[in-house]
C-alpha positions as CSV (number, residue, x, y, z in Angstrom):
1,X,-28.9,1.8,57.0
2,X,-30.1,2.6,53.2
3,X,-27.5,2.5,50.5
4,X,-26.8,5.0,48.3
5,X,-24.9,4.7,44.9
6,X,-21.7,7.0,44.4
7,X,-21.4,7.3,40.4
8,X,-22.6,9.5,37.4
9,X,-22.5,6.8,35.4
10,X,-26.0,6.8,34.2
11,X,-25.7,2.8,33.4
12,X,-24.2,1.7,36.3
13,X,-27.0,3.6,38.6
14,X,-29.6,1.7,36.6
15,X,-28.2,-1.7,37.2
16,X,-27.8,-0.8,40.6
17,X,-31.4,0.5,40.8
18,X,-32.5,-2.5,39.5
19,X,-31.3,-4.5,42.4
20,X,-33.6,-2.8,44.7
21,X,-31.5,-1.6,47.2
22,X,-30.2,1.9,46.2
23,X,-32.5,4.9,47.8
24,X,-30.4,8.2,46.6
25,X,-27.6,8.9,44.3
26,X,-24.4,11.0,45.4
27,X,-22.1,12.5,42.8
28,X,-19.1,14.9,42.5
29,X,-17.5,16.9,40.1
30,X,-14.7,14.4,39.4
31,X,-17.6,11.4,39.2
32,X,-19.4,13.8,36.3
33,X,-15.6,14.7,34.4
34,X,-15.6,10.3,34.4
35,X,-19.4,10.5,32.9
36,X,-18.3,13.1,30.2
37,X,-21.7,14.8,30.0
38,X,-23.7,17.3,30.4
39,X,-23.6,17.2,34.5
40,X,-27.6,18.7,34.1
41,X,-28.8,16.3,31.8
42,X,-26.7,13.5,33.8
43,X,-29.0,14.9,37.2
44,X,-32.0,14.9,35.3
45,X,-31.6,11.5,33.5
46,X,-31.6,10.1,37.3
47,X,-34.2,11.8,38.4
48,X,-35.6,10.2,35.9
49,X,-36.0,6.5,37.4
50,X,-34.4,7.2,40.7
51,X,-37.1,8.7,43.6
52,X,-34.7,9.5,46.6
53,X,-32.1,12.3,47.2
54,X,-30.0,13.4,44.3
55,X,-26.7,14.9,45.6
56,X,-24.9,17.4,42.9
57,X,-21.9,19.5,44.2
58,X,-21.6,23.4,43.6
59,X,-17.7,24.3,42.3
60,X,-18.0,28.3,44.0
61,X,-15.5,29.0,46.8
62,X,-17.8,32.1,48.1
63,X,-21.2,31.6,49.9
64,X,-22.8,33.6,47.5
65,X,-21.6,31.8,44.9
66,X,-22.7,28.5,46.3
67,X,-26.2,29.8,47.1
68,X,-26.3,30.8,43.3
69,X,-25.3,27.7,41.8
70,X,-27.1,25.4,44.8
71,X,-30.2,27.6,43.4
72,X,-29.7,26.2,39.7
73,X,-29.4,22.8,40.4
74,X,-32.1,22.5,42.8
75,X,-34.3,23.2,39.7
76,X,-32.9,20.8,37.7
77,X,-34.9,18.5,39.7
78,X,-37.3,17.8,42.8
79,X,-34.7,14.9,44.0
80,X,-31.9,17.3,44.2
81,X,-29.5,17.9,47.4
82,X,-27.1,20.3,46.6
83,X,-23.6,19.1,47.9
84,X,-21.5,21.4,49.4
85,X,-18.0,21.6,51.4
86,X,-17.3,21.9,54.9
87,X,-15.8,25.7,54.8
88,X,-16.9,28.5,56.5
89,X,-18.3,30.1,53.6
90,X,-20.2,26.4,53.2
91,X,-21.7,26.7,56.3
92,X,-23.2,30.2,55.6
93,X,-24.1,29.3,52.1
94,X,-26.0,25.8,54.0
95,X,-27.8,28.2,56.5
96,X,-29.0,30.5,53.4
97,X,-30.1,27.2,51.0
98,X,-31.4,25.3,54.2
99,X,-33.6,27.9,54.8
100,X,-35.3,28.0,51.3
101,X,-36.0,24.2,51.7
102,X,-33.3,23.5,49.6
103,X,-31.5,20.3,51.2
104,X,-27.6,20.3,51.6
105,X,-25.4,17.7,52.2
106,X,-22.3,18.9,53.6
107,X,-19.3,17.0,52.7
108,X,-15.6,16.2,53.0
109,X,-16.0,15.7,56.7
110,X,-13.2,14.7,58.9
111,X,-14.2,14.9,62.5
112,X,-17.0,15.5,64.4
113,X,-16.9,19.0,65.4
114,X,-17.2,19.6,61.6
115,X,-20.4,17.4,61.3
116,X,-22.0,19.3,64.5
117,X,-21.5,22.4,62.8
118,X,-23.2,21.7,59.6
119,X,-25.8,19.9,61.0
120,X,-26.6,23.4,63.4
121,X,-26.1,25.1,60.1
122,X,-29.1,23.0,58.7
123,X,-27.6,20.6,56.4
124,X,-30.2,17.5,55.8
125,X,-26.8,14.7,55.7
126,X,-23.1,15.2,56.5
127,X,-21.0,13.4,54.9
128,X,-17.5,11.8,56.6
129,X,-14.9,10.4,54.3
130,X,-13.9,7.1,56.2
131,X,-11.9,5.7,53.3
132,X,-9.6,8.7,53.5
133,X,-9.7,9.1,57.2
134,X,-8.7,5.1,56.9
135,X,-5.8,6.4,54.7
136,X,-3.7,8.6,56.5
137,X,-4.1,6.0,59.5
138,X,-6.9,7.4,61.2
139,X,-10.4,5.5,62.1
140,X,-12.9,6.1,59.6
141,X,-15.8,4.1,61.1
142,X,-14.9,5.1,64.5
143,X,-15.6,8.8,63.7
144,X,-19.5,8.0,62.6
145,X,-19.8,6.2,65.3
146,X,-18.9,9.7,67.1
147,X,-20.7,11.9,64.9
148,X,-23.9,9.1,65.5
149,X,-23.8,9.2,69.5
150,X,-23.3,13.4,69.6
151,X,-26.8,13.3,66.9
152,X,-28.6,11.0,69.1
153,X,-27.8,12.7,72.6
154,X,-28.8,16.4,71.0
155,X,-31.3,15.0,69.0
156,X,-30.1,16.4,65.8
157,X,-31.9,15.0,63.0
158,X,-29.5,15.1,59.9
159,X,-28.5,11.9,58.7
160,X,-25.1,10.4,58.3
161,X,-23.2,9.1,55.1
162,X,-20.7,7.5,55.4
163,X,-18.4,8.6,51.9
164,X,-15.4,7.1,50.4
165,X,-16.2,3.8,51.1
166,X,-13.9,1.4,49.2
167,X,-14.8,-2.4,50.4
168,X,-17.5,-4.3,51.6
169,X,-16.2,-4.0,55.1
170,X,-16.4,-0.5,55.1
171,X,-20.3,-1.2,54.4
172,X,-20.8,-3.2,57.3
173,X,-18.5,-0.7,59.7
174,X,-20.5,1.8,58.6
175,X,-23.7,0.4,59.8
176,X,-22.5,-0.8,62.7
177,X,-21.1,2.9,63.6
178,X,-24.6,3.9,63.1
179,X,-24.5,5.6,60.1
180,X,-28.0,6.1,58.0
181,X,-26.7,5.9,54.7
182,X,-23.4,4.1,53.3
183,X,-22.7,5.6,49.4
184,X,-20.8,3.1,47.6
185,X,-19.2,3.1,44.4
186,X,-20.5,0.1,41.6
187,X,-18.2,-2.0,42.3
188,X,-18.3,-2.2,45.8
189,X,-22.1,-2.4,45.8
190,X,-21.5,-5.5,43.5
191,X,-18.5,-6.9,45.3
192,X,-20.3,-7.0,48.8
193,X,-22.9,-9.3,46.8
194,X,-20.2,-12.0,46.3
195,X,-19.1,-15.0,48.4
196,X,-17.6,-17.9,47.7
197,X,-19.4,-20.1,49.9
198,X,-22.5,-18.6,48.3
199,X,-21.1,-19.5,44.7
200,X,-20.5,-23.1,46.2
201,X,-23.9,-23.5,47.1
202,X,-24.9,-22.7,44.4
203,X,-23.3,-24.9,42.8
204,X,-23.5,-27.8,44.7
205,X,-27.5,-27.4,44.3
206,X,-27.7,-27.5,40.8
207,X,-25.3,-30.5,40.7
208,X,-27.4,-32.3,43.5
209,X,-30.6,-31.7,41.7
210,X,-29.4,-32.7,38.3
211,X,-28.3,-35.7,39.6
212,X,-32.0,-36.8,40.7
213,X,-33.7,-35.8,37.8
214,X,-31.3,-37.8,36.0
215,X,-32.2,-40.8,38.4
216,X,-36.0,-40.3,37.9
217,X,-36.1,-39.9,34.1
């Protein structure tokens, strides 16, 4: 499973580049309002240093409309996978992008049947919400593990990412599930690096070898 990083917060996906894990960037319009810029400049900046799939979200309600604006920002830059909602007018507007080569990720997915019909409408990733799914008590990991077997029995070759991810355990459900791609937000990405029997060691290590050094001086 690759990780993605879900943030417009130029610094934040540059510390989390750094770390050598992240292979796209997902935003959304709410993650560009927090980022208060420019969203093109924001999509270019990270296209900048960032080399895999660059999801930006059209705001239209109207296929057309999507087309249009999934049109402009796939000029913005090479990386870019124009992000679009799981409506009926999404799916046409997916079919009419998909077929320009223009990658869509089709998003706020909430059960499979959704996911199987962007994926025929040509979407490259689909994109279920297990962190909301996980709210309302439904089983967020347990529908890309769904979505996962029905794409590996058809053959279907969109990939999964698994969205709204809020805790570390969500990372690990996720892969289990099978999904291809976990986006997580900063601090997640930084809090799934933390343990405190790694801290420990750690410690204990550096305590254990200044001891000796002190013994052989």
């Amino acid at each position: 499973m690759k990780f993605f990083i879900d943030t417009a917060i130029v610094d934040a996906i540059r510390a989390a580049h750094r770390l050598g894990v992240v292979a796209g960037v997902t935003t959304n319009p709410s993650l560009m309002a927090k980022a208060g810029q420019d969203p093109k400049k924001v999509i270019q900046e990270i296209a900048s240093f960032v080399d895999g799939p660059i999801s930006a979200e059209v705001l239209a309600e109207d296929a057309d409309g999507m087309v249009r604006e999934g049109r402009e920002w796939a000029k913005v830059a090479p990386q870019v996978t124009v992000k679009v909602p799981l409506t009926a007018e999404g799916l046409a507007a997916t079919r009419v992008l998909a077929d320009e080569g223009i990658k869509v990720n089709v998003t706020l997915i909430f059960n499979a049947s959704q996911a199987l019909l962007a994926a025929r409408a040509g979407a490259a990733f689909v994109s279920p919400f297990i962190g909301r799914l996980d709210d309302i008590g439904a089983n967020g990991s347990e529908l890309v593990r769904t979505i996962a077997t029905i794409f590996k029995e058809h053959h279907i070759a969109t990939e999964i990412i698994a969205a709204s991810i809020r805790r570390p355990l969500d990372i690990t459900e996720a892969a289990l599930a099978g999904a291809h791609i976990a986006t997580v937000p900063y601090k997640v990405l930084l809090a799934a690096l933390e343990h405190p029997l790694t801290k420990a060691g750690i410690e204990r290590f550096a305590e254990d070898w200044r001891q000796v050094t002190q013994k052989t001086k």
